[in-house]
Kinemage of the C-alpha trace (Angstrom):
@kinemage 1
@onewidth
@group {chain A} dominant
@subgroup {mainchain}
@vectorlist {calphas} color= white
{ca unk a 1} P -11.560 -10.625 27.870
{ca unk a 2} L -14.590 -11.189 29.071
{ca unk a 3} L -16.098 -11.618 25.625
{ca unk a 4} L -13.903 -14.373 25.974
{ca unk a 5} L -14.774 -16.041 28.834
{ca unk a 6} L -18.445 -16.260 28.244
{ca unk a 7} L -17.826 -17.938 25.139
{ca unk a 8} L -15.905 -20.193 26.587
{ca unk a 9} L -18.693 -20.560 29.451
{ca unk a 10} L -20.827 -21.054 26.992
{ca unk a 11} L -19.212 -24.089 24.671
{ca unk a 12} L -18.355 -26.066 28.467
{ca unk a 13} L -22.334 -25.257 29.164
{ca unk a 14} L -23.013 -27.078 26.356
{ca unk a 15} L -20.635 -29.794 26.729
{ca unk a 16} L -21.718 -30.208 29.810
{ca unk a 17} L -25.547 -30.601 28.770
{ca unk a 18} L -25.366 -32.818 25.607
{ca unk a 19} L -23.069 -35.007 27.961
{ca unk a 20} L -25.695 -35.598 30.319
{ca unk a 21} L -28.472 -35.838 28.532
{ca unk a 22} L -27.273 -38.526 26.527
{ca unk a 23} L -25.023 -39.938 29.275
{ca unk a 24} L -28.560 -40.375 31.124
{ca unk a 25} L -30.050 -43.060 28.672
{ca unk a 26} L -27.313 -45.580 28.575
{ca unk a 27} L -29.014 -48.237 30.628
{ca unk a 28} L -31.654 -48.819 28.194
{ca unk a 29} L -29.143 -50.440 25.331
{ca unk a 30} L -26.793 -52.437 27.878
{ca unk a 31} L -25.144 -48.854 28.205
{ca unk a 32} L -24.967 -48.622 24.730
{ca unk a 33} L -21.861 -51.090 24.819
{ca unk a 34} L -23.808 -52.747 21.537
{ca unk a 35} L -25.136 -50.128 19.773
{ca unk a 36} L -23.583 -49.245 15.770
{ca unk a 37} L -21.848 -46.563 15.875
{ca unk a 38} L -23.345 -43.614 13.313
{ca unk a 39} L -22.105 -39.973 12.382
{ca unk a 40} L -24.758 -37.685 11.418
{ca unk a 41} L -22.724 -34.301 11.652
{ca unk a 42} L -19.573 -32.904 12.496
{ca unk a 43} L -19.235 -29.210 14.411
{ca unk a 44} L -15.912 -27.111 14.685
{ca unk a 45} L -15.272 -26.188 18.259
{ca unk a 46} L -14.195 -22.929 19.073
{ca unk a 47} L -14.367 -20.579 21.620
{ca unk a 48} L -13.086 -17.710 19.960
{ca unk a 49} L -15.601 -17.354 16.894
{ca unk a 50} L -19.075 -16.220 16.990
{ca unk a 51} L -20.296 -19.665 16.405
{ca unk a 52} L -18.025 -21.685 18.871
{ca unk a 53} L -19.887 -24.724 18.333
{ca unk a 54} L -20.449 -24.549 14.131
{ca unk a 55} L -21.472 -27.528 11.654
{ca unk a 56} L -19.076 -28.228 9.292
{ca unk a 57} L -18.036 -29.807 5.961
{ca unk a 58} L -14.181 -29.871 6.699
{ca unk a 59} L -11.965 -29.098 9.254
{ca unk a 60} L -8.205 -28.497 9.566
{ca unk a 61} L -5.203 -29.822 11.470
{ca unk a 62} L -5.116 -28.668 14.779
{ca unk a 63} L -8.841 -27.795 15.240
{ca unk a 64} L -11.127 -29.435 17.809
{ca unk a 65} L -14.279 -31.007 16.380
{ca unk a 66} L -17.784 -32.560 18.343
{ca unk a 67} L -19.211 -36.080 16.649
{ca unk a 68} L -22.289 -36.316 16.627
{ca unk a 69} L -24.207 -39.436 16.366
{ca unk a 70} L -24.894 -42.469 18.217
{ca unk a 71} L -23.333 -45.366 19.318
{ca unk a 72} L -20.331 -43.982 20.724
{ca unk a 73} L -20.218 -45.445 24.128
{ca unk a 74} L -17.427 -48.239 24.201
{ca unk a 75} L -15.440 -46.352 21.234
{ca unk a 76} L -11.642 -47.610 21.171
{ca unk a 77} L -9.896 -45.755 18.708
{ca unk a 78} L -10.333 -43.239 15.834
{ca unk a 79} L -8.500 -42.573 12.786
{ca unk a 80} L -8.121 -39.263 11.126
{ca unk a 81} L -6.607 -40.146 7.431
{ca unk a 82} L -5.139 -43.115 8.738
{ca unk a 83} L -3.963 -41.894 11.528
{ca unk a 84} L -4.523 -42.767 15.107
{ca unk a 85} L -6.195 -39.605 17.099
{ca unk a 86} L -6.405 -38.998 21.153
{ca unk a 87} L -9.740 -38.426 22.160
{ca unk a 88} L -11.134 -37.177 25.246
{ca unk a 89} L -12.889 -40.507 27.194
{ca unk a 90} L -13.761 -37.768 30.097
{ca unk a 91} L -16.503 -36.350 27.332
{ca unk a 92} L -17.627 -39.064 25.421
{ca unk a 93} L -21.067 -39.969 25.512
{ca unk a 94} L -23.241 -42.004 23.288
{ca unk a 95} L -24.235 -39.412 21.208
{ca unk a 96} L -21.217 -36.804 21.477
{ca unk a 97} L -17.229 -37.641 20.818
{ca unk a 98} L -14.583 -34.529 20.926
{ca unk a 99} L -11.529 -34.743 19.138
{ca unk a 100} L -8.606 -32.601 18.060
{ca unk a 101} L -6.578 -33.158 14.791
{ca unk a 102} L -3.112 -33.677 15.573
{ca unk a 103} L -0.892 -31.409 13.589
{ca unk a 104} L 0.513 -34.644 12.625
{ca unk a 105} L -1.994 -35.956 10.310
{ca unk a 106} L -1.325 -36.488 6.896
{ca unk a 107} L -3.490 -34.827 4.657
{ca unk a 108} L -2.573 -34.471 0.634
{ca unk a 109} L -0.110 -36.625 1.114
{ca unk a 110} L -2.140 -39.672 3.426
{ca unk a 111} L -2.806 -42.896 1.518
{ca unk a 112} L -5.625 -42.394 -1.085
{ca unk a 113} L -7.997 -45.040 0.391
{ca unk a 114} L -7.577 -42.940 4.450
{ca unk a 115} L -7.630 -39.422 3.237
{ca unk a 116} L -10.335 -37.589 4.007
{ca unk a 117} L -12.042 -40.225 6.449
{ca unk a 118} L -12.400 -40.430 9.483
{ca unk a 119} L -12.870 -44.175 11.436
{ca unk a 120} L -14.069 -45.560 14.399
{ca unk a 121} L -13.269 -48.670 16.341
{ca unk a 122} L -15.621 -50.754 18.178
{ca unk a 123} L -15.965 -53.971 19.383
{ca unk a 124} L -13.273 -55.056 16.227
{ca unk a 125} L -15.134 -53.077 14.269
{ca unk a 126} L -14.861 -50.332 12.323
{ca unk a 127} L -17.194 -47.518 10.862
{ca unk a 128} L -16.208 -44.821 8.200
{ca unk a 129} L -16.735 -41.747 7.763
{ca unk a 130} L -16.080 -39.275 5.174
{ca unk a 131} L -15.022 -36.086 6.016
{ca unk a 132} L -12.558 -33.103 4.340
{ca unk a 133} L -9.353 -33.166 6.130
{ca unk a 134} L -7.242 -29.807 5.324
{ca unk a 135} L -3.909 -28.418 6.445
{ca unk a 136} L -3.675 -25.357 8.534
{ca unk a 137} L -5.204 -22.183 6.568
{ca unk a 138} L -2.576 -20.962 4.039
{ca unk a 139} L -0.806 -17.393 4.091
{ca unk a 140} L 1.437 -15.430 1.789
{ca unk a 141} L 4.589 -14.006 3.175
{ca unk a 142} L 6.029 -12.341 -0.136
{ca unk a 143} L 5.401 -11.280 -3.650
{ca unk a 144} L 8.363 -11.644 -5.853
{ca unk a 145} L 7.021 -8.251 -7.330
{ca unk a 146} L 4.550 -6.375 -6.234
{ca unk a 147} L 4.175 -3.849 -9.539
{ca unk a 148} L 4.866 -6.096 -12.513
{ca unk a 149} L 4.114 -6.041 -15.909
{ca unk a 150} L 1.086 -7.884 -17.763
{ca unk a 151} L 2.351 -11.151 -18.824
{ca unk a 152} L 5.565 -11.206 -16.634
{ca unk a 153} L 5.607 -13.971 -14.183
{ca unk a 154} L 5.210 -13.207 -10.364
{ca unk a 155} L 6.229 -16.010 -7.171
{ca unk a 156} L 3.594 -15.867 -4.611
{ca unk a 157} L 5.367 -17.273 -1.483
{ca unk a 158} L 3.834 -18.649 2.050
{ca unk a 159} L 2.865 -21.687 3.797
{ca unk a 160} L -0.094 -24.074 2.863
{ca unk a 161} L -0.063 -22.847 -1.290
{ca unk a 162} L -0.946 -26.523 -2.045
{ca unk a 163} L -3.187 -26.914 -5.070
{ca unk a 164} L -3.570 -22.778 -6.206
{ca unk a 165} L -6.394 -22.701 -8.600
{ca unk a 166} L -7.577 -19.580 -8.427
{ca unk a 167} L -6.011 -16.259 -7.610
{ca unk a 168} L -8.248 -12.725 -7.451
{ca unk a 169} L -5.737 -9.019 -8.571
{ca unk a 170} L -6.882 -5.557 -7.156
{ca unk a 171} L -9.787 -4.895 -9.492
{ca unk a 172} L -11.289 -8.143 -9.395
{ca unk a 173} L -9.584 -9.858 -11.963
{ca unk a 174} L -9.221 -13.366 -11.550
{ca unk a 175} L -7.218 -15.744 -13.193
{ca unk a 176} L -8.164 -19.660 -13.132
{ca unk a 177} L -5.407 -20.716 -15.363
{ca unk a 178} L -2.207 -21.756 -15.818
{ca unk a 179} L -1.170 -21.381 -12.200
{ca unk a 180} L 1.856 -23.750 -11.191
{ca unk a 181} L 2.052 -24.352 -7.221
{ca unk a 182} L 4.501 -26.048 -5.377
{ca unk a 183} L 1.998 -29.336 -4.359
{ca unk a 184} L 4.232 -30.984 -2.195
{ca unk a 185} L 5.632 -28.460 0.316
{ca unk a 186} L 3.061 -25.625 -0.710
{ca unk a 187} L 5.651 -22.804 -0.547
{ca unk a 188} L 4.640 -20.961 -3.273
{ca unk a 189} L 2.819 -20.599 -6.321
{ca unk a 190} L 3.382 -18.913 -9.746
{ca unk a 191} L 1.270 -16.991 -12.091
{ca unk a 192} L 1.442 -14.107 -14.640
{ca unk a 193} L 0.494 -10.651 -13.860
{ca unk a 194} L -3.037 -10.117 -15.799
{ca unk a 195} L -3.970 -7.178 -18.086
{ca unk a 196} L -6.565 -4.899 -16.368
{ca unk a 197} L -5.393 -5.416 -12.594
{ca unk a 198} L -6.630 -1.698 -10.671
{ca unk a 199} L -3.525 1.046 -10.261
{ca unk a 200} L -5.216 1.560 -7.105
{ca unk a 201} L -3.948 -1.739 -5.755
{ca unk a 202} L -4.566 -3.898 -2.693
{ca unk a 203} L -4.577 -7.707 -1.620
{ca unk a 204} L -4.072 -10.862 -3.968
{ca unk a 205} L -6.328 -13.435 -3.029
{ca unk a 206} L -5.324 -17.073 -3.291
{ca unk a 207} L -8.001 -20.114 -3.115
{ca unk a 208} L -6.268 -23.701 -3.393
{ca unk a 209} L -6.303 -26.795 -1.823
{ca unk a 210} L -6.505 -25.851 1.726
{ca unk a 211} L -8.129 -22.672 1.655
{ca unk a 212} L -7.884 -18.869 0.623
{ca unk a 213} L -5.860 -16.578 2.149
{ca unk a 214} L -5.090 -12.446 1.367
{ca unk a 215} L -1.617 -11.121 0.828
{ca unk a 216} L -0.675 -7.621 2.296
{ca unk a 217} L -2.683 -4.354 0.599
{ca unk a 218} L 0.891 -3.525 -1.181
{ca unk a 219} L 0.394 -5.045 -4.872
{ca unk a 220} L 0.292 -2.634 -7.287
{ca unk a 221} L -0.331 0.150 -5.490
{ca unk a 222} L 0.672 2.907 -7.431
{ca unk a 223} L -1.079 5.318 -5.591
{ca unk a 224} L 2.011 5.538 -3.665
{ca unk a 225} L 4.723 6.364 -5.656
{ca unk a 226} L 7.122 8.828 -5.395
{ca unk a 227} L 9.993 8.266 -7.838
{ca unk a 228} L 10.070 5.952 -10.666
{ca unk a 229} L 12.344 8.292 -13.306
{ca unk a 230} L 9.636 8.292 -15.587
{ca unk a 231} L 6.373 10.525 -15.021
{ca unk a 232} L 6.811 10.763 -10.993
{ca unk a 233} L 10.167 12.286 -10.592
{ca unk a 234} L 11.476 14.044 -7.267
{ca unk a 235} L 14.934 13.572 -7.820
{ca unk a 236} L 17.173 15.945 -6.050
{ca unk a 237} L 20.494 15.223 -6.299
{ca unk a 238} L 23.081 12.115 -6.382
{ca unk a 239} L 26.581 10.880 -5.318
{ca unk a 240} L 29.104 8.678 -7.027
{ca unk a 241} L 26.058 7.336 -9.170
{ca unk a 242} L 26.708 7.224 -13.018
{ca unk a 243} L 25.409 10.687 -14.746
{ca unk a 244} L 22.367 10.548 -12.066
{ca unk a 245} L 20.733 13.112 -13.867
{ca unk a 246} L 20.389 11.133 -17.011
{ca unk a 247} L 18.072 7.339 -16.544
{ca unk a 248} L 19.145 4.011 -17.893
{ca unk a 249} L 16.960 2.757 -20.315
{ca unk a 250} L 17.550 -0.589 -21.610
{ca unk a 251} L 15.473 -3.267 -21.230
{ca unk a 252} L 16.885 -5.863 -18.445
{ca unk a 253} L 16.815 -8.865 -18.360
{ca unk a 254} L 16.128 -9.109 -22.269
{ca unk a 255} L 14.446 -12.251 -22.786
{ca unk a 256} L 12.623 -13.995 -19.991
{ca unk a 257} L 9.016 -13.868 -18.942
{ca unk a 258} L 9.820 -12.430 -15.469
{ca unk a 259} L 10.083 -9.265 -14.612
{ca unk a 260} L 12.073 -6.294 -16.772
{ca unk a 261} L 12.733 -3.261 -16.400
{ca unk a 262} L 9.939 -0.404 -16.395
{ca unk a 263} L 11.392 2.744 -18.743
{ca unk a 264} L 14.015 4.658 -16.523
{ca unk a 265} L 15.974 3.257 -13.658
{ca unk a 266} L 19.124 3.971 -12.012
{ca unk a 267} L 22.260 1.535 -10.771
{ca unk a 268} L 24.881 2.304 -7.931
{ca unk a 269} L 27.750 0.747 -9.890
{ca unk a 270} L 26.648 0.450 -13.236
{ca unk a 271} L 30.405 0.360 -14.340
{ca unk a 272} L 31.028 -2.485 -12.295
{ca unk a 273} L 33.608 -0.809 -10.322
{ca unk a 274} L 34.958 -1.862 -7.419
{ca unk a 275} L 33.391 -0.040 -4.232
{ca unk a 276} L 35.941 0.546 -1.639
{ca unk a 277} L 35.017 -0.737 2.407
{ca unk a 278} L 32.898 1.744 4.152
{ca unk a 279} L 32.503 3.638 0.735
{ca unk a 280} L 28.790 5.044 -0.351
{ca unk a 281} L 26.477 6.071 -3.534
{ca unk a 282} L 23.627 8.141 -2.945
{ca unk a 283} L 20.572 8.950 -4.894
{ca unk a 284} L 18.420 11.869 -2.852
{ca unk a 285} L 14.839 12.887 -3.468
{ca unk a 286} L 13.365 16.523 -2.675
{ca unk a 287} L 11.158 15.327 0.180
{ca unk a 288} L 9.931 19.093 0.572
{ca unk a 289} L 6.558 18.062 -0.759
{ca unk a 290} L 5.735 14.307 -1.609
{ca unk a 291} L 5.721 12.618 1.998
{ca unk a 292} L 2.762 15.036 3.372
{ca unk a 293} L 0.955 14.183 -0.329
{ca unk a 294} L 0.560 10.739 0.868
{ca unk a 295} L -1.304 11.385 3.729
{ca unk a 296} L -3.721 11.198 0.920
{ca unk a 297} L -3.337 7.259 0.107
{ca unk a 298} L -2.172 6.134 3.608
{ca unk a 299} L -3.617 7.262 6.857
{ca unk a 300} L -1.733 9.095 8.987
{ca unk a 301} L -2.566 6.805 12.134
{ca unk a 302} L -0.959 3.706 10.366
{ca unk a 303} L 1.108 2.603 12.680
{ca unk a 304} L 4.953 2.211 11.416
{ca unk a 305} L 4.911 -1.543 11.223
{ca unk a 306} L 1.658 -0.965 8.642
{ca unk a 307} L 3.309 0.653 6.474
{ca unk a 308} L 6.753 0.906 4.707
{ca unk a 309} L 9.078 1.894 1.256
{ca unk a 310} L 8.914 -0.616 -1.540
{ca unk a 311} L 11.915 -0.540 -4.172
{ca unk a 312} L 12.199 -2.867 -7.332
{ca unk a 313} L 15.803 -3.425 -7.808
{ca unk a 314} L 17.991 -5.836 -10.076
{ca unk a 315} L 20.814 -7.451 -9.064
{ca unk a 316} L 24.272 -8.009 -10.830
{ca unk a 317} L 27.030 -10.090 -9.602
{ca unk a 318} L 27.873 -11.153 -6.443
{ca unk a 319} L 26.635 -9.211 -3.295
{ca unk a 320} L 28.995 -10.483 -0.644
{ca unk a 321} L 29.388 -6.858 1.326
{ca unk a 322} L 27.241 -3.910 1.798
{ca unk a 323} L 23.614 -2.955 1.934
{ca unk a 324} L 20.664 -0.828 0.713
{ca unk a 325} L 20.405 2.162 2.926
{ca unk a 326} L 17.168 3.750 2.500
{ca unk a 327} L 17.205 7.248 4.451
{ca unk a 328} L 13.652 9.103 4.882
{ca unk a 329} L 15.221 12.329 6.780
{ca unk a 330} L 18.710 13.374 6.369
{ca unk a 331} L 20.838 15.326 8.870
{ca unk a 332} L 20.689 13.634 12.198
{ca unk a 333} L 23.407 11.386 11.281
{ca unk a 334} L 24.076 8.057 9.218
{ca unk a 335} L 22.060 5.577 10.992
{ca unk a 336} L 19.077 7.753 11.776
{ca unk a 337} L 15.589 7.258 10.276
{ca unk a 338} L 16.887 4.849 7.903
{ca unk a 339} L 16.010 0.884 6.868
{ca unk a 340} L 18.257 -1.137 5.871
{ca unk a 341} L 18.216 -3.925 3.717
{ca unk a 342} L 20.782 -6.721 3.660
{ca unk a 343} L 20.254 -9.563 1.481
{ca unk a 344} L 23.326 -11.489 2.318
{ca unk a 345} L 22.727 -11.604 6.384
{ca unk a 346} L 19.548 -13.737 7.455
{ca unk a 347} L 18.372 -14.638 10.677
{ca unk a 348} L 21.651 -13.720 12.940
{ca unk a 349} L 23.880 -15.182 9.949
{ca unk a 350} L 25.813 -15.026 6.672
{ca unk a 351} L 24.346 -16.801 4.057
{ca unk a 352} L 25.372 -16.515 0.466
{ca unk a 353} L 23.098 -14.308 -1.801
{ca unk a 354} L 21.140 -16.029 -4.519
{ca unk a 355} L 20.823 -13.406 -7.593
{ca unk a 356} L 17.284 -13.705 -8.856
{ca unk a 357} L 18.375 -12.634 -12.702
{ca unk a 358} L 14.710 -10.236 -12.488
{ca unk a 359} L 13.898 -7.828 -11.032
{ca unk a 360} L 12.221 -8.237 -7.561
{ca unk a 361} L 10.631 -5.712 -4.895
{ca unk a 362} L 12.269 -5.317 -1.202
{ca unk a 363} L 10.047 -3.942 1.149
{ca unk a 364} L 11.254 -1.994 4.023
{ca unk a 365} L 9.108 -1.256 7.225
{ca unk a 366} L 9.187 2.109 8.786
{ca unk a 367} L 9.110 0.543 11.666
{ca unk a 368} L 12.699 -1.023 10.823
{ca unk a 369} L 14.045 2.064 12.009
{ca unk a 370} L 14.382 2.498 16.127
{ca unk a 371} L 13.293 5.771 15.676
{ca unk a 372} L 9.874 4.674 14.376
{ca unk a 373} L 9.209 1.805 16.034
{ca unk a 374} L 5.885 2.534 17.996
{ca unk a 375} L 4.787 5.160 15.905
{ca unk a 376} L 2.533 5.956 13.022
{ca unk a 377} L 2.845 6.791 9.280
{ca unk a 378} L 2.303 10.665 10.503
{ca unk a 379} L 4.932 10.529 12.432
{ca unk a 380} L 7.132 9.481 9.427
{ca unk a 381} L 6.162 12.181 8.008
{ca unk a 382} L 6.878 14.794 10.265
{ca unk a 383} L 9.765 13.788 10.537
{ca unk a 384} L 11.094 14.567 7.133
{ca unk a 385} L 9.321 17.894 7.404
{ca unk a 386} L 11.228 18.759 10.411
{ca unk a 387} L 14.624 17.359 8.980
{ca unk a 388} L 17.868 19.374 8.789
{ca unk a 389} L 17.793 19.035 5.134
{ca unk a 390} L 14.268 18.288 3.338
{ca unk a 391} L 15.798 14.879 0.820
{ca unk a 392} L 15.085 10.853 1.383
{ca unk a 393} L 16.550 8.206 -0.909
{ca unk a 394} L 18.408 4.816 -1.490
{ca unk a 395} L 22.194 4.518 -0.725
{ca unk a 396} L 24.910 1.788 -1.706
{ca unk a 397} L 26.333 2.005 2.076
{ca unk a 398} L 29.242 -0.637 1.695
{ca unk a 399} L 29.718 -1.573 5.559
{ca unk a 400} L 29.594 -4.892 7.637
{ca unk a 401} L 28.553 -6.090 10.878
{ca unk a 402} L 30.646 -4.676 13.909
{ca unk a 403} L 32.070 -7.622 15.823
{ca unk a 404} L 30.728 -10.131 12.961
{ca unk a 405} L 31.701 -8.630 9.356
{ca unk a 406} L 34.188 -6.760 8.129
{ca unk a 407} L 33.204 -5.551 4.623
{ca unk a 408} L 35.136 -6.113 1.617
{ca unk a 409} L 35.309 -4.450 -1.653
{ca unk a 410} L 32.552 -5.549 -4.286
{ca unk a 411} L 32.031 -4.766 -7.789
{ca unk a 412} L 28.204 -5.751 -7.121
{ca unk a 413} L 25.796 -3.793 -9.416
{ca unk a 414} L 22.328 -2.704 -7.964
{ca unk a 415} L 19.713 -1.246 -9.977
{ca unk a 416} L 16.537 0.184 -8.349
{ca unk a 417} L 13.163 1.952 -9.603
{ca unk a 418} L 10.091 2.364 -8.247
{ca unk a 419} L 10.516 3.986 -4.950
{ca unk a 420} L 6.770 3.855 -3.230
{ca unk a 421} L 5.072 3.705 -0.168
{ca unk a 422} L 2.373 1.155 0.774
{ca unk a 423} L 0.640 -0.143 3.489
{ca unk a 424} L 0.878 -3.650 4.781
{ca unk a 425} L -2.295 -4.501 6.437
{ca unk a 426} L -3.284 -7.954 5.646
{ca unk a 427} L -7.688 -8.448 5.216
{ca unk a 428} L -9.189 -10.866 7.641
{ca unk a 429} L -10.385 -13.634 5.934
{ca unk a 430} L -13.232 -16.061 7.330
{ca unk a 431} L -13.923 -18.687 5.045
{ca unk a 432} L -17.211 -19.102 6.692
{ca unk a 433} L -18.275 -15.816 5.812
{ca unk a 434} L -20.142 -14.675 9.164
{ca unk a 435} L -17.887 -12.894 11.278
């Protein structure tokens, strides 16, 4: 905090000097009432970075910038991309204007001949300036899948994904082309998994339009996997699944360049039977010895909302009742030390569920589950050491929402593979480069 406040101390200190020292010569131009008006640099205001007071080349909605110049006493108005901007009078001096973007201001979509500009009015006339005008930073909020295939087709999805043209995999492969963003709301971007991306995973980096930003450290971090039904298998023991002891194999979806299956998987109603209300199919790992081997990969003093189970699953039918149960320590009851993942209930409401027809990874926080919220990956895993009986695993768990849901029977069909654990720490990125 009081890092804090001396920065802050420090920008007003310097307000307050470049104010008077220029606010001190007005009388010999008429006070400056006549004088052009000039730009000769633009600085990013903020208290919070090492440089609080930085020159820049571009500047995004919502910051606060300093003009710097001359000219400025008697300024009307300014326009940021065309459109009209508040700026502090209080602080204006000849030399020195502040003004914060408005959140407001147009930016890839503002009228060709205003974007990037800014303009000042004076005396009826006006003086332009051209300047980079960006949105707010992007970020990613999701990967479609987070351990595909090379050549199947991932969705990157977040705020701000305007104009992707470059995105960097774990390994440092980077791909330049052939990247299809959403340009007009920025909500995602598309691009196929590369050949060569490292098993030992981490961030995607995306650089577009408005900026870079990192995705969590989760994509393709096979480091942490515990069960796929290939060459990492744990499996203990299953209940009302379809000859558990024996993998599916076929390749779904067959055609399509998103992604497929990955050798052996497993379905909770591969039938298509109907599953009864309040009915469940289990699939049960031997968690005697995997959970303390990942201490390895993650450390133990994650905390619980760093870390969580990823699960690729595919999706058949219509999911209108039910939910993934995913239990890490069995034996203190149904709804202890489990997540839970409910497509089909959003944000305090029903919504219908939108099959995907690929498969797609769900990722479930350990700190999802009241009894580790505030706690740490080690904790997790003591947990399952001290457990009544030593297994972890997905279930079908076909229940509703008391006082909300009743659930129904469903023939949905849910295939999973993949069961991991990865962390979900997200790099700090400064696009300046010095903090």
């Amino acid at each position: 905090m009081k890092n804090i406040i001396h920065k802050n101390l420090f920008i007003w200190l310097v307000v307050a000097s470049v104010f008077i020292s220029f606010t001190s010569c007005k009388d010999d131009d008429n006070d400056g009432l006549n004088t052009p008006i000039k730009i000769t640099a633009v600085y990013l205001e903020d208290a919070e970075s090492s440089v609080p007071d930085r020159l820049v080349e571009y500047a995004r909605l919502g910051q606060t910038l300093r003009l710097e110049g001359s000219g400025f006493t008697g300024l009307q108005k300014i326009y940021i991309n065309g459109r009209s901007t508040f700026f502090n009078t209080a602080l204006l001096s000849d030399a020195n204007v502040f003004v914060s973007i408005s959140g407001e201001t147009p930016t890839l979509d503002a009228d060709p001949e205003q974007r990037n500009t800014i303009v000042l009015e004076k005396n009826g006339s006006q003086y332009v300036y051209q300047f980079e005008i960006r949105s707010a930073a992007p970020t990613i909020t999701n990967i479609s899948h987070t351990m595909p295939q090379p050549g199947e087709e991932i969705v990157i999805y977040g705020t701000g994904l305007q104009g992707i043209n470059k995105i960097t995999f774990p390994g440092d492969v980077v791909v330049t082309q052939d990247i299809v963003s959403d340009n007009v709301d920025g909500k995602f971007c598309i691009v196929a998994m590369p050949s060569g991306v490292s098993a030992d995973g981490g961030s995607l980096f995306v650089e577009g339009d408005n900026g870079g930003a990192y995705s969590p450290a989760y994509f393709n971090f096979k480091r942490g996997l515990f069960h796929n039904f290939d060459d990492v298998n744990n499996y203990s023991w299953a209940s009302g699944i379809d000859d558990a002891g024996t993998p599916l194999t076929d390749v779904i979806p067959a055609t399509g360049n998103q992604p497929k299956s990955q050798g052996g998987y497993h379905c909770f109603n591969a039938a298509g039977a109907s599953i009864a209300a309040n009915a469940d199919k289990r699939y049960w790992t031997n968690s005697t010895d995997w959970p303390s081997a990942l201490l390895n990969v993650i450390p133990g003093n994650t905390a619980a909302n760093m870390a969580a189970v990823q699960m690729d699953i595919y999706v058949e039918g219509n999911w209108n009742s039910g939910l993934i149960r995913m239990v890490m320590a069995d034996g203190s009851g149904t709804d202890r030390y489990c997540m839970l993942y409910r497509p089909w209930y959003k944000n305090g409401s029903i919504t219908p569920f939108e099959n995907q027809g690929c498969w797609y990874t769900i990722t479930l926080p350990f700190s999802d589950s009241e009894d580790y919220s505030g706690k740490t990956f080690a904790d997790v895993v003591a947990s399952m050491a001290a457990a009544s009986y030593k297994q972890s695993g997905p279930w079908f768990h076909n229940i509703g929402i008391a006082d909300l849901f009743e659930p129904v029977a469903t023939e949905v069909k849910v295939y999973f593979d993949n069961l991991r654990v990865v962390p979900l720490n997200t790099p700090a990125y400064n696009e300046f480069g010095d903090e």
